[in-house]
N, C-alpha and C positions, 0 to 999 in steps of 0.2 A: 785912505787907509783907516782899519779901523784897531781899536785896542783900546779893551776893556767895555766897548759899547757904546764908547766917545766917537767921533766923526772928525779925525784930525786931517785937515784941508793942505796942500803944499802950502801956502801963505803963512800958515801958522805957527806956533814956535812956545817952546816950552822952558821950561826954568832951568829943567837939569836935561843934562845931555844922555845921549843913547849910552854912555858906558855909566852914568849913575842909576838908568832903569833896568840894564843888563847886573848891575851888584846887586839892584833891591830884588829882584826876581831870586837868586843865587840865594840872597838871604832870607826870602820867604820858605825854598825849599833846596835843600841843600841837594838833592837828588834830579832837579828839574834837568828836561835832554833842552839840547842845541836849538831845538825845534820847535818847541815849546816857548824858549825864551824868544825866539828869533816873531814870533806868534802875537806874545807878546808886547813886547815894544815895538811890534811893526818896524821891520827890518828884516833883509834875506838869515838866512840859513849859515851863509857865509860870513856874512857882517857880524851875526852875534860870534861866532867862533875867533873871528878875530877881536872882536873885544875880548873875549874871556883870554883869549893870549896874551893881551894888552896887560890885564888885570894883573895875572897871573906873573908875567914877566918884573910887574911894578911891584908882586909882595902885596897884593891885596886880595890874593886869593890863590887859594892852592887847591889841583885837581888831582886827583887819584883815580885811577881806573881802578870799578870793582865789577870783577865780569865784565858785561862789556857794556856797561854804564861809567858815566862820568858821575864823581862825588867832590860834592864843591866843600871847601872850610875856607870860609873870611877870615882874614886878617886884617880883624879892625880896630887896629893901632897904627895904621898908615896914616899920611901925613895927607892933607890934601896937595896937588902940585902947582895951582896959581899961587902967586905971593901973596895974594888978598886972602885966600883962606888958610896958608900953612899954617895958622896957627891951630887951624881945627884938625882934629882926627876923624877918619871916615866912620866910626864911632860914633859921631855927633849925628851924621847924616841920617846914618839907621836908624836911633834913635827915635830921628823924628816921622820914621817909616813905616818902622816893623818892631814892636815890642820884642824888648828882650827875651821876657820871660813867654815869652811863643817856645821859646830854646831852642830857635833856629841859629841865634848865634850870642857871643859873648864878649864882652868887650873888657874881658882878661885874659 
């Protein structure tokens, strides 16, 4: 699989999981399709729509149909859900991701 021009192997294994590459994509461009994202983090078409349901259903992200795109706004004041990181906000993650002041998104 490839994503981003990296050569990622089945053996191999990454930090953060397919639904933390599915938020930072969202929060790079709040406009991006299914398919794109799914491009992406290397994963089906399907898999990303069910994360962004995931997301969604958890309060970490709201979708809006406009026309007949999807328009993503984070909400990142969510809580992370392992015990080991509630104490951080999805906030913090961004942060170390995707610059605020891009103004793709806010963390107020």
């Amino acid at each position: 699989m490839r994503c981003y021009g990296l050569r990622v192997t089945a053996g191999d294994w990454t930090f953060l999981t397919n639904h933390a590459h599915v938020l930072l994509c969202i929060a790079r461009d709040p406009e991006i399709r299914l398919r794109d994202i799914a491009v992406r983090v290397g994963i089906t078409e399907r898999a990303a729509q069910k994360i962004v349901h995931d997301l969604a259903d958890d309060s970490y992200v709201e979708v809006a149909r406009v026309g007949r795109r999807n328009h993503y706004r984070l909400l990142p004041g969510g809580r992370f859900r392992h015990p080991l990181e509630a104490q951080h906000e999805v906030a913090d993650l961004l942060a170390l991701f995707v610059p605020e002041d891009d103004g793709q998104w806010s963390s107020t």
